[in-house]
N, C-alpha and C positions, 0 to 999 in steps of 0.2 A: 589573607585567606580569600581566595573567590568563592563567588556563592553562585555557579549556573546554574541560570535557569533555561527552560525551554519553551519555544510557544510555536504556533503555527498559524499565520495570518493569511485573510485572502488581500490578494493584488488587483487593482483595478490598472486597467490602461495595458497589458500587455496585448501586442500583435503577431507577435512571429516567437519563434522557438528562442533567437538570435537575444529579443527582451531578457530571456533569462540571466545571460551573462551581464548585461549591462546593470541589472540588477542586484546581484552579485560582487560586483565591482564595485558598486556604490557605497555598498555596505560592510563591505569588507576591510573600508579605508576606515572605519568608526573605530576608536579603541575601546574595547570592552566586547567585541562582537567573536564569539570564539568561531564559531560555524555559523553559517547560510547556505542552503538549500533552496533552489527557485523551480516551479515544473511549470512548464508553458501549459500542458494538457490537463493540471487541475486549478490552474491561475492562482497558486498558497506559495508561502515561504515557510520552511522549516528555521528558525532560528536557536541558538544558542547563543546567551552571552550573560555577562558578568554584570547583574543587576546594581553592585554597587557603585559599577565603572559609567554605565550607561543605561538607559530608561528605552521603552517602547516608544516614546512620544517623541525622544531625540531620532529614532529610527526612521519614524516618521514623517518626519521634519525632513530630514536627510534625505530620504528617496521622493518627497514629492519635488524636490529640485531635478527629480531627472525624469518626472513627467509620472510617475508612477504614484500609488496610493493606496494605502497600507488600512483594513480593516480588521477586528477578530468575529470570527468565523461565525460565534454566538452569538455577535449584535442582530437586534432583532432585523435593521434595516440591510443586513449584508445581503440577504435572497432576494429580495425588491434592487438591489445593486444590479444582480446579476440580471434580472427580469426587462431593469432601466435598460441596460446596455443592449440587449437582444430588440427593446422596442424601436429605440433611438437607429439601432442598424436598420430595422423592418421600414424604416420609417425613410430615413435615405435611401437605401434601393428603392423605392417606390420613387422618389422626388427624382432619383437620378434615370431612373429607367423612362421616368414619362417622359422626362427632357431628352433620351437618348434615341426612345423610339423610332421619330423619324428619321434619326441617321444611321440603326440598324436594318430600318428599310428599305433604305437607300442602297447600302452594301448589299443586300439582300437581291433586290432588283436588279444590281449593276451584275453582282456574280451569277445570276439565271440568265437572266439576256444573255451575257458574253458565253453560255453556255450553249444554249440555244444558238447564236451565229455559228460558234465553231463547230456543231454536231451537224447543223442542219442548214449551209447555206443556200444549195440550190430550191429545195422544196420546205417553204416556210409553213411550218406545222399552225392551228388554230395557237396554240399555247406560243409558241413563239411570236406570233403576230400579236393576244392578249400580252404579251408583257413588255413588247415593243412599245406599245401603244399605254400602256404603265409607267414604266421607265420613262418616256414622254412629257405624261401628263406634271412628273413629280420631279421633273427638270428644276423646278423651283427650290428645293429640297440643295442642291449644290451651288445655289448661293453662299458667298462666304460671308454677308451680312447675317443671314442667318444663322450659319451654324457657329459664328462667332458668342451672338445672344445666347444662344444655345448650350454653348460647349463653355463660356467664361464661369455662370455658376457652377456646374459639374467639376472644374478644376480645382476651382478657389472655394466654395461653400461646401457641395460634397468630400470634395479629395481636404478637405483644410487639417482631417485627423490624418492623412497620410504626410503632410510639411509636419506636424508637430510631433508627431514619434520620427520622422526623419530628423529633425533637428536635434532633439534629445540623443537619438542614436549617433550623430556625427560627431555631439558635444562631447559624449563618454568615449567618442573613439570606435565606433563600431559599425559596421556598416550592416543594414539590418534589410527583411525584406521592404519597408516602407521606401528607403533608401533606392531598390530596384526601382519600386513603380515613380516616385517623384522624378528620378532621373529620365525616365522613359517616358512620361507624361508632357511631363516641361517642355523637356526638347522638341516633342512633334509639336504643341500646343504651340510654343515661341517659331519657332520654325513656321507653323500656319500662319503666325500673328504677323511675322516678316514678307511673307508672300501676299497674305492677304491688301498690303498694303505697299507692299512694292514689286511685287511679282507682276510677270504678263499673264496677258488676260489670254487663253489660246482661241481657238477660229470657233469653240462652241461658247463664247463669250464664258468661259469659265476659269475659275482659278485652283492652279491645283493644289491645293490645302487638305490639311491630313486631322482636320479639329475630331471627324470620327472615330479616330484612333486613340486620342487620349480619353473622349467620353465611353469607350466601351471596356477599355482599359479600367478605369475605374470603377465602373457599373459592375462588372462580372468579377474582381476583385474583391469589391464587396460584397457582394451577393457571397460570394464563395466564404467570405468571412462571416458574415448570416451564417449561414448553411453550418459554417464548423461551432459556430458558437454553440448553436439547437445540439448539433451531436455529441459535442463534448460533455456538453451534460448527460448524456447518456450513457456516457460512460462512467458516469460519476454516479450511474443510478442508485449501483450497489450500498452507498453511503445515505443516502435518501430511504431505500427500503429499509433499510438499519434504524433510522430515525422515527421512521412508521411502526416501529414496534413499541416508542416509549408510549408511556401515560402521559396525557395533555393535562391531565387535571388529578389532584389528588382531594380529598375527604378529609380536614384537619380536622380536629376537636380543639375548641380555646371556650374554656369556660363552661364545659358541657355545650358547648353549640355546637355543631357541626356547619362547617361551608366548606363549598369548591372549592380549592383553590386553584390558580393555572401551576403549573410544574414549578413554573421559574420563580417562583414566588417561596417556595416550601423550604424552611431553614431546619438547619439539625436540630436534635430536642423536640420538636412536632410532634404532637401525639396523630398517629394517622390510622382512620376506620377503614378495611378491606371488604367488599363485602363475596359473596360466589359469585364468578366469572368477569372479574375483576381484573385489572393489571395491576403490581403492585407500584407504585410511581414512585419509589426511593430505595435504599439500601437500609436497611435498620432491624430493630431488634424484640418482637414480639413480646407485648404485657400484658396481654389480656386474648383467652382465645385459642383455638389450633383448628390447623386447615389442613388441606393435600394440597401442595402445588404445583404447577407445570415448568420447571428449570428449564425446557426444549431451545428457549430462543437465544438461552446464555449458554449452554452446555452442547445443545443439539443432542440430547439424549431426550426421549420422550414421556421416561417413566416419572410417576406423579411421585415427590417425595412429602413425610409427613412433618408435616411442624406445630410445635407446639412451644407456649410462653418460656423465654430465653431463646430462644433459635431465631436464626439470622435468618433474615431474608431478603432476595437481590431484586432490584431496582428493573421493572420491565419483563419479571417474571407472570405467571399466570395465576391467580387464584382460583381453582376448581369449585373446591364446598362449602369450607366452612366462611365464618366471621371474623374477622380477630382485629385488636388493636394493636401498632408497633410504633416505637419510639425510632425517629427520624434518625442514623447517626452519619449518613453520607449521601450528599446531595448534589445536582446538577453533572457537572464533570470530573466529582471526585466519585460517583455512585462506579461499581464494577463495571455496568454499561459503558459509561460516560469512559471509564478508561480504554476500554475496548474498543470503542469509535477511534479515541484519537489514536492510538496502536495504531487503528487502520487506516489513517489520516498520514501520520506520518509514514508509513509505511509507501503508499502510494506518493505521497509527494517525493520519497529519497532517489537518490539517482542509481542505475542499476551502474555496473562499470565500463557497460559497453557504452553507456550514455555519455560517457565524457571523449570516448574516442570518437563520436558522433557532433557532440558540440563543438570540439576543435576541427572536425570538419566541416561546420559550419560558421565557425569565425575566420575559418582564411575560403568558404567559397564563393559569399558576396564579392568582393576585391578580385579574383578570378574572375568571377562573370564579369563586372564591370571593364577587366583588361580583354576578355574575347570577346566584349562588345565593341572596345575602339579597335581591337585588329582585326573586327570583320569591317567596320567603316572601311579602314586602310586598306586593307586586302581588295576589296569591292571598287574602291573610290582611287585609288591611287595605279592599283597594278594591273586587275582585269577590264576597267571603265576610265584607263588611263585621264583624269581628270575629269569626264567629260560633266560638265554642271548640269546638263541635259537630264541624268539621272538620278541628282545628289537626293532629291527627294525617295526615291526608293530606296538609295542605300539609308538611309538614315530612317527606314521604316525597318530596313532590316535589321538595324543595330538595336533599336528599342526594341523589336520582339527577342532578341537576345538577352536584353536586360529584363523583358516581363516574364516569358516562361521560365526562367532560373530561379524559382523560388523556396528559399532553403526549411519551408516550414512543414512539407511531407517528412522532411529527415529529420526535424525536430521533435513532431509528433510518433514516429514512430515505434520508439523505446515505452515512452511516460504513457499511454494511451492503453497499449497492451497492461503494463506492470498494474494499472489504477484499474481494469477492469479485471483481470486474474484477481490481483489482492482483495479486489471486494466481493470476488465471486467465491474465496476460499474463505472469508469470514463467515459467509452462510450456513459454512460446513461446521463451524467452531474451531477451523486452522488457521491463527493469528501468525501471518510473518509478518515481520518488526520489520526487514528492510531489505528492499529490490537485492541489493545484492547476494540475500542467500538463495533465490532462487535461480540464478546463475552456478550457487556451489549446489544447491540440489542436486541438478541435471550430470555433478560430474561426481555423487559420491559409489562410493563401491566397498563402503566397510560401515557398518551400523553396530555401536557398541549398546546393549542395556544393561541397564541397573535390573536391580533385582525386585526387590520390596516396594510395591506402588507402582511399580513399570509394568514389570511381567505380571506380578500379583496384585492382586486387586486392593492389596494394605487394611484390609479389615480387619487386621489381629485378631486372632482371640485367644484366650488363653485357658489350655487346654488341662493343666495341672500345675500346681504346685507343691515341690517336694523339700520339705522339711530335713538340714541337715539335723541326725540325731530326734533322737526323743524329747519331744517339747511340750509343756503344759498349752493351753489353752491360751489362758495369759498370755506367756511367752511368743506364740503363735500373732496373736493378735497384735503386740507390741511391732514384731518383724513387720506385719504387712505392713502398720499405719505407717511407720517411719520409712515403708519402699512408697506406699503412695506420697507420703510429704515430698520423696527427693523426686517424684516423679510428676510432682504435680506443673511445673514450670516446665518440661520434658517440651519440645514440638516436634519429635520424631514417631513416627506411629507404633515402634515399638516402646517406647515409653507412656504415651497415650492409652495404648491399649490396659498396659499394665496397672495406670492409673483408675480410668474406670472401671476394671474388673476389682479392685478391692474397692474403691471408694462406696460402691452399691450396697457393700456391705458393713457399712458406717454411719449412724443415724448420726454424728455428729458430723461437723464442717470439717474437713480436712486443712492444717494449717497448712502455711506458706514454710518454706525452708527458712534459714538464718542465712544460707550462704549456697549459692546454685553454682555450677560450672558445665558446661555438657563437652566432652572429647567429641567429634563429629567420627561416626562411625567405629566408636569402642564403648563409648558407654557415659556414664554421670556421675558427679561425686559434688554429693550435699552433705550441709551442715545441720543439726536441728539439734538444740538443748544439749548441745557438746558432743553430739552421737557425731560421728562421720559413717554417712552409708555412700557405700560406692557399689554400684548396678551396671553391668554390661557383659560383654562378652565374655568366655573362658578364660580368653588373652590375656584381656583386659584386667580380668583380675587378679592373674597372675602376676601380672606384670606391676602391679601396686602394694607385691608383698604379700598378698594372702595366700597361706597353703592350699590347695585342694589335694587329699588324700586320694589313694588307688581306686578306692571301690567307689567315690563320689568320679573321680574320671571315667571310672566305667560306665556307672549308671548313666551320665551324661549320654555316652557316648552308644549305648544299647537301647535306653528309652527316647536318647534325642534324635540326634546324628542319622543312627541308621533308619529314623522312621520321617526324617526328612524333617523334622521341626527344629522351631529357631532357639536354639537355649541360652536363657542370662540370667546371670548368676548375681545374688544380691550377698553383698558383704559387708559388714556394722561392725566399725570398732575392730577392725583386721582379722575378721573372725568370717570365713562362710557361714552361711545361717539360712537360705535357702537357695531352691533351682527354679526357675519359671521356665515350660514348655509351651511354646507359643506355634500356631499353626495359621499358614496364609493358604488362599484359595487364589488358584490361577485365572485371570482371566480369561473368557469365553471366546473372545477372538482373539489371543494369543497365538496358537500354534497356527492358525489357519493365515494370521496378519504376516509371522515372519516365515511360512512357507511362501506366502506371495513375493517377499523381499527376494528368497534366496532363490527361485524359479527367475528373477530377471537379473542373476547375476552379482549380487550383491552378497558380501560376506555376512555374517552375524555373531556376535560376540557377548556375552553374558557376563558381567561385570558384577561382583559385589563382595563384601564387607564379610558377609556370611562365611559358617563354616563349610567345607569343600566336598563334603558327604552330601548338603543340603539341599547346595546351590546344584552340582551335577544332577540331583535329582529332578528337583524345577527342568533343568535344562533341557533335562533327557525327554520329559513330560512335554517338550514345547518343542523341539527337534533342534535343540540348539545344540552341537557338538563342542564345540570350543566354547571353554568355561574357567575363568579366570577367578579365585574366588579367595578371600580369607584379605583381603586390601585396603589398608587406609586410605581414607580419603587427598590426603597426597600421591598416595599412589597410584589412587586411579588415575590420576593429571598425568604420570610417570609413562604405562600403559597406554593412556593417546597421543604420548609424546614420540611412543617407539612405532607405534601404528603407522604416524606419519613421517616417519624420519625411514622407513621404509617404502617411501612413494606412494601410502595411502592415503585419498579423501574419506576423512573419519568424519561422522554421524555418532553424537551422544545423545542417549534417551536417559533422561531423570527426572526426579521429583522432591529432593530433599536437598538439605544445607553439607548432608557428606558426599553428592553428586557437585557441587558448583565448581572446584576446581577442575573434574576430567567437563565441566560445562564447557565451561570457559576456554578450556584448551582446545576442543574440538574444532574443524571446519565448520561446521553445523551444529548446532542443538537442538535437539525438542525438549521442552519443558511438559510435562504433565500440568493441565490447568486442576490438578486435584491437589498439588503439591505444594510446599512451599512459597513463601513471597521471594526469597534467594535465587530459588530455580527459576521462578516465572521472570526475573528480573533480567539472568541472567539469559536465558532463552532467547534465539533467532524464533523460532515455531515454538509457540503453544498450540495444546492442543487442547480446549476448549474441556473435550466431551471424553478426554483422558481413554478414545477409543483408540485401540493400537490399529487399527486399520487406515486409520487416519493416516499415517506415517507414508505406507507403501503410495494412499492416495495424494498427498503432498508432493511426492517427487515425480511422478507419472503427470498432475496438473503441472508441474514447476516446468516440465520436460514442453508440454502443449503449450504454455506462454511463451518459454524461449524461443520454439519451432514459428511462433507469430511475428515475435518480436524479427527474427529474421526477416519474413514474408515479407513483412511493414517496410524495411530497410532495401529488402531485391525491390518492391514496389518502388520505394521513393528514389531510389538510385538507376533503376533503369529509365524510369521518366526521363530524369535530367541527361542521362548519358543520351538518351535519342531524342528529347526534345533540343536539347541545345544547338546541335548541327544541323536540323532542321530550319531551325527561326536563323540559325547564321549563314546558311545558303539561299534564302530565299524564300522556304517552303512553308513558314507561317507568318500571317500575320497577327502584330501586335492584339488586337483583337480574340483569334484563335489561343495564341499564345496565353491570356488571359483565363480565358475556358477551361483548357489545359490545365493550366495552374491549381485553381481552384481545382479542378477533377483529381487530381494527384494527393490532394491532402484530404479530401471524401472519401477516397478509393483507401487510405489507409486508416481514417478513423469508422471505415466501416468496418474492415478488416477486422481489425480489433472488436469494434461489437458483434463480430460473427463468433469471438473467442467464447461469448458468452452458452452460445449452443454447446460446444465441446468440451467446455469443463460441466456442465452439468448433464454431462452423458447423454444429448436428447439426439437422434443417427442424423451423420454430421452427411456435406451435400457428396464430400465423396469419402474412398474407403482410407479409415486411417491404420496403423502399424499398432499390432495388439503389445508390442513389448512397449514396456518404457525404458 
C-alpha cells in the first residue's frame, strides 16, 4: 500500500528557468518519488512521494549532487537563506563593478571620441577636444598588463558561480543560461590571454584584447541577477502579507500562570487566554468565556460573529470584546490558516499547461543559440571575411554577443511570475485556486452548474413545522421527535443539522448516539436505536424503502410543501410514516445579481439539485435561473456534467456538500463553497473562502487578467530574442550591450507581472481595459 505524502521545500542555487528541469530530472530518477514540481520564480519544489519507499533526507542527499539544496519553508533559517543570497550577490556586483570600472570607461571614451571624429571632423567642438585629451590621458587604461590583473578575478572569483552551475548543468545534460555566459566569457577572456601574449603589438603600441568584454559581461549579468532576485520577492509579497496576519505570540495558561509564548512553540491541548483586540494564535475550542469575532481575514466577510464556550475558533481570526479561554486543538500548519497558506503555496509553485510548452522551448533553445553562434563565426569568418585573421577578433566578438543576449530566463519567468502574483492576489479576496491550471479552464468556461442548498441559499434551515401523521398523544409525539433527533444526530448535511437542533432545544436531556448510522447522499438517513429503525429523507426516498404514504398525506405534502416552495422530509419508524418536516431556506443576497453578472457575459447557468421540482423552479425563478434540473441523485448529477460536456461544453460546478462531490469531480472546474463540507473543499479547484457568490463571476474575469499577462510576459520575452539575436549576429551589439539587454528582458517582464498587481485589485489601470470578461 503506498502512503503519499506531499511537501513543498525551498531551493537554494537555482539561476535560470532551464534549473528547473535539471531538477526535476534528478529527482525523478529516485524510486518512491511519485510527482515533482519545480518553479524558477518562487525557487520551491512541489513533491509527492511514497514515504515508505523514500525519505526527504534521501531527496536531499540526491539533489545536492547536482549543485542544488533543498530546505522546508518553516525552518527558521530558510528567510535569512534567501537574505544571504541577495547580500552575497550585492556584495559581488560591488567587488566586480569596482574592478570593471575602469574598463567601462574606457569603452565609454573610446565610443564618444569615435563619435565626436565622425560627426565633427572639420570643426573640433570644445567637447570633442575635452575628450580627446581624456581618451589621451587614460591610454594607460589599454594596457593588457592591466586589464589582465583586472579581468582574471572577475572571471575566475566573480564568474566562479557561473563555471559551477555550468558544470552541474552540462553533467545532467542540459544546457542552461550559465552554460551561454561561460561559453562567451571564456572564449573572449582565453582569446585575450592568447593575444596578450603572442599577438602584435599595433603602431599605438597597443594590443588588441577583448578582457572588457568578459568583465562587463559578467558584471551587468549579475547585476541583472541582483535586480531579479529583489523582484521576485515581490512577487512573492502576497504570501508574506498572509503571514503578517498570524499571531507571533500567544497567552498559555500552565498551572494558573500565564506566559507568552512564541506561536511556534504552542502544542494542542494548550489552554490559551484571548483577551479584546487580540488575534487569536491557534484553531481551537472555547472553555471559558464568549466574545464577538472578526472571521474578515479567513473568510473575507467583515461581519463580527458571536462565540461562546464550545465554539470553534480560527487561528489568525480577530478578537473584538470579550475575554475567553480556548483549548488549543490545531497548531502551526495544521491550523485552517496554516492550510490556506500552503493551498496557496502550492498553487503558485504548480505549472500552468502553457508552462510546459514553454520549458520545452527552453531546453532545445540553448543548443540553438549555441549552433547560430558558430554559424555566425562561419558565416562572418569563412564566407564574407574570406579567412582574413586581420578580423578574427571582431568575428568572434560577434559570436559571443550571440551567445550572451540569448538568454532563455525572460521565457522562463514569464508563465510562474504572473500565476504566483494573480494566486496571491485572489487569496486576499478568500478565492483559493489549488492550481495554475484551472485558471487557464477558467478563461474558457461558458456553462456554470449550481447546487441548490448552501450554494444558492444561504443553508440556514429552519424549520418551519412539523406535521404529525394521525392523532398522537403527547408521549407519542415526543418519542417521534427524540428518535428523528438520535438518527440525525451523526447527520453532516444541513438539512439533517437543521433538523437536529430544532428538536434537540427541546430536550433537557443529552440526546444519545444511534446504534447504527448510514446517510444515502442526497435521499436521506436510516439509523438504528434500541431496535427502532428510523429512516428520514425525501418523499422518494421513502417510498422507495417500502413505507406507504396515503392520498391525503401526498397532498398535504404537496399543498403545504411543494407549492409554497419549502423543503419537505418525511420521517418513518418501524415502516410506518409518523411525521412531515417543512423546512425553509433563505436565498442569498448576492445571488440574483452574482448570476445575472455571469449570464450578461455570456455564460449559461444551470440550477442543479436533489430537491423536489416545484421548489427548486421556484428558487430558480427568484434568482433568474431558467433551466432547472431538479429531483437528482447524487450520481446523477455526475450523469448531467457528463452530457454537458460531451456536448462541447466547458462546465463550471458550484457546491458544498458530500451529494455535490461526484458532478465536483466530473466538472472542468469546481468551486467549493468554503462553508461546506471537508469532501467539497477537498475536492474543489476554487474555494471560495467568504462563500460569496460574487466571487465566482470575480474569479474568472481575474483568471481572464492573468492569462491576458501571462501572454504579455511571453510576446515580451519572445520578441527580445527574435530581434535581439540577428542583431548581436550581424554585428550590431556588443557582448557588453548584449548583456544590458539581457538582464533588461527578464526586469521588463517580472515588472510586468507586478503591474498585474494594480489590475486585479481594481485601482485605474495605465491604459483603458475591455469591460467584458
Amino acid at each position: 500500500m503506498l502512503l503519499i505524502e506531499k511537501t513543498t521545500l525551498k531551493v537554494e542555487g537555482m539561476t535560470c528557468t532551464l534549473c528547473t528541469i535539471i531538477i526535476e530530472n534528478a529527482i525523478k530518477t529516485l524510486n518512491g518519488v511519485v510527482n515533482i514540481q519545480a518553479s524558477y520564480a518562487s525557487e520551491k519544489v512541489n513533491i509527492e512521494y511514497d514515504s515508505k519507499i523514500i525519505s526527504i533526507s534521501m531527496i536531499k542527499d540526491k539533489l545536492k549532487k547536482s549543485g542544488y539544496y533543498l530546505y522546508d519553508p518553516e525552518e527558521n533559517h530558510v528567510p535569512n537563506k534567501r537574505k544571504s543570497e541577495i547580500d552575497t550577490l550585492r556584495k559581488l556586483v560591488i567587488i566586480s563593478f569596482v574592478l570593471t570600472s575602469p574598463m567601462i570607461l574606457m569603452m565609454i571614451l573610446n565610443g564618444a571620441s569615435d563619435c565626436c571624429i565622425s560627426f565633427d571632423i572639420l570643426n573640433k567642438s570644445s567637447l570633442s577636444k575635452f575628450l580627446e585629451s581624456l581618451r589621451y590621458k587614460t591610454l594607460f587604461l589599454h594596457d593588457w598588463r592591466l586589464q589582465f590583473i583586472l579581468a582574471t578575478p572577475v572571471q575566475f572569483i566573480v564568474g566562479s558561480r557561473f563555471y559551477k552551475k555550468a558544470y552541474f548543468a552540462v553533467k545532467a545534460k542540459i544546457l542552461n543560461m550559465d552554460v551561454l555566459v561561460v561559453l562567451g566569457t571564456t572564449v573572449t577572456y582565453f582569446y585575450s590571454l592568447y593575444t596578450s601574449f603572442f599577438g602584435v603589438t599595433n603602431s599605438s603600441g597597443i594590443k588588441n584584447v577583448f578582457y572588457e568584454s568578459s568583465m562587463v559581461v559578467i558584471t551587468f549579468v549579475l547585476l541583472g541577477k541582483y535586480l531579479e532576485e529583489i523582484t521576485k520577492g515581490r512577487t512573492s509579497k502576497e504570501i508574506k502579507s498572509l503571514l503578517n496576519l498570524q499571531a507571533k505570540t500567544a497567552r498559555v495558561e500552565m498551572n494558573g500562570v500565564e506566559k507568552d509564548t512564541p506561536i511556534e512553540e504552542v502544542k494542542p491541548e494548550d489552554k490559551i487566554i484571548v483577551r479584546p483586540g487580540e488575534k487569536i494564535p491557534v484553531d481551537g475550542i472555547i472553555l471559558e468565556g464568549n466574545s464577538s469575532v472578526n472571521e474578515a481575514m479567513i473568510t473575507g466577510e467583515s461581519f463580527i460573529v458571536e462565540k461562546s464556550i464550545g465554539d470553534k475558533v480560527i487561528g489568525s481570526t480577530l478578537n473584538m470584546y470579550g475575554t475567553f479561554k480556548f483549548k488549543a486543538t490545531k497548531v502551526g500548519s495544521k491550523t485552517k490558516f496554516g492550510e490556506i497558506l500552503k493551498l496557496v503555496e502550492e498553487a503558485q509553485n504548480s505549472r500552468a499547461p502553457i508552462q510546459n510548452l514553454v520549458d520545452k522551448v527552453c531546453s532545445i533553445f540553448v543548443p540553438v543559440v549555441v549552433l547560430i553562434s558558430i554559424v555566425t563565426f562561419i558565416i562572418w569568418y569563412f564566407i564574407i571575411l574570406k579567412g582574413s585573421y586581420y578580423f578574427l577578433s571582431k568575428i568572434i566578438i560577434y559570436s559571443v554577443a550571440v551567445l550572451v543576449v540569448s538568454c532563455p530566463c525572460a521565457l522562463g519567468l514569464a508563465t510562474p511570475t504572473a500565476i504566483m502574483t494573480g494566486i496571491g492576489n485572489l487569496a486576499k479576496e478568500g478565492i483559493l485556486i489549488k492550481n495554475s491550471a484551472s485558471i487557464e479552464k477558467l478563461c474558457t468556461l461558458d456553462t456554470v452548474v449550481f447546487d441548490k442548498t448552501g450554494t444558492i441559499t444561504t443553508g440556514n434551515l429552519t424549520v418551519d413545522q412539523i406535521i404529525f401523521v394521525k392523532d398522537k398523544s403527547n408521549l407519542e409525539k415526543e418519542k417521534i421527535l427524540k428518535l428523528a433527533a438520535i438518527a440525525e444526530k451523526k447527520s453532516e448535511h444541513l438539512i439533517g443539522k437543521a433538523i437536529y437542533e430544532e428538536i434537540e432545544k427541546d430536550f433537557s436531556a443529552k440526546i444519545e448516539d444511534p446504534d447504527d448510522f448510514k446517510a444515502i447522499p442526497g435521499r436521506g438517513i436510516i439509523a438504528i436505536y434500541n431496535n427502532n429503525e428510523i429512516i428520514i429523507g425525501t418523499e422518494k426516498f421513502i417510498k422507495e424503502q417500502g413505507i406507504c404514504l396515503d392520498n391525503a398525506l401526498s397532498n398535504l405534502i404537496e399543498n403545504k410543501g411543494y407549492e409554497n416552495g419549502k423543503t419537505v422530509i418525511v420521517i418513518g419508524i418501524n415502516n410506518n410514516c409518523e411525521a412531515i418536516i417543512l423546512l425553509s431556506d433563505t436565498i442569498k443576497q448576492d445571488a440574483k445579481e452574482a448570476i445575472a453578472k455571469l449570464k450578461n457575459n455570456g455564460i449559461d447557468v444551470i440550477l442543479l439539485s436533489g430537491d423536489n421540482k416545484k421548489s427548486t423552479k421556484e428558487i430558480g425563478d427568484k434568482v433568474g435561473i431558467t433551466s432547472v434540473i431538479a429531483e437528482v441523485l447524487p450520481e446523477e448529477k455526475g450523469k448531467v456534467i457528463d452530457r454537458l460536456k460531451a456536448d462541447g461544453r466547458t462546465v463550471a460546478m458550484v457546491g458544498d456538500g458530500i451529494n455535490d462531490a461526484v458532478a465536483l469531480a466530473k466538472a472542468d472546474v469546481n468551486f467549493a463553497m468554503g462553508s461546506g463540507t471537508d469532501v467539497a473543499i477537498e475536492i474543489g479547484d476554487v474555494i471560495i473562502l467568504n462563500s460569496n457568490l460574487f466571487s465566482i463571476p470575480s474569479a474568472i474575469k481575474k483568471a481572464k487578467k492573468i492569462r491576458r499577462k501571462i501572454r504579455e510576459n511571453l510576446i515580451f520575452a519572445f520578441i527580445y530574442n527574435i530581434i535581439a539575436i540577428p542583431f548581436a549576429a550581424t554585428g550590431h551589439l556588443t557582448p557588453a550591450i548584449a548583456a544590458i539587454t539581457m538582464s533588461a528582458s527578464s526586469l521588463s517582464v517580472l515588472l510586468n507581472s507586478l503591474s498585474l498587481k494594480m489590475r486585479l485589485s481594481n485601482k485605474k489601470p495605465f491604459f483603458r481595459e475591455r469591460r467584458s470578461f
